[in-house]
C-alpha angles and dihedrals in degrees: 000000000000113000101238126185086253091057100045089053110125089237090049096049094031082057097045093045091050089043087057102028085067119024101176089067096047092045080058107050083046104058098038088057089050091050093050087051097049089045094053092051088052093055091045089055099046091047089051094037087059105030109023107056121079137252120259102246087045085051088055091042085055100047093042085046086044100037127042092184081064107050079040079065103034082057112041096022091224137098100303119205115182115192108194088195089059101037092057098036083060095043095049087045094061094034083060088045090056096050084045091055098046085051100063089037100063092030117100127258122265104241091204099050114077106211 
């Protein structure tokens, strides 16, 4: 180890010296600063564990709004496939034939065609 300005700081070599000049207390420092971390973990992960995770039927509501092979499978119970090429190339096709529809609907007769 290199000897740097920080560590050869009075406070830095006074601390060192008093951390190996008496192991007992560091072990113990030690060891009460890994107790309070682990307890703290412990507590993160109970309340977590109790608050934080969903519900079952939230966790359901998630995977049929996220995946559409899933609600495909919630609905039909069978093996569900979702294409999102054909699915909006369906959807764009009858919303055309809709505006196709409405078009010769509202347009106005041909006075030389009989129909």
């Amino acid at each position: 180890m290199r000897l740097t300005p920080l560590r050869l700081m009075q406070k830095f070599i006074r601390n060192k010296d008093h951390v190996f000049r008496d192991q007992k207390w560091a072990r113990k420092d030690f060891l009460r600063t890994g107790a309070t971390f682990i307890g703290v973990q412990v507590v993160l992960g109970v309340i977590i564990e109790e608050f934080a995770y969903p519900t079952p039927d939230i966790v359901y509501d998630l995977r049929c709004f996220g995946s559409p092979d899933f609600a495909a499978f919630a609905q039909d119970g069978k093996f569900g496939s979702f294409d999102p090429i054909v699915s909006n190339s369906i959807r764009s096709f009858k919303y055309s034939e809709g505006k196709v529809a409405e078009a010769r609907r509202s347009a106005t007769p041909n006075p030389y065609h009989e129909s």
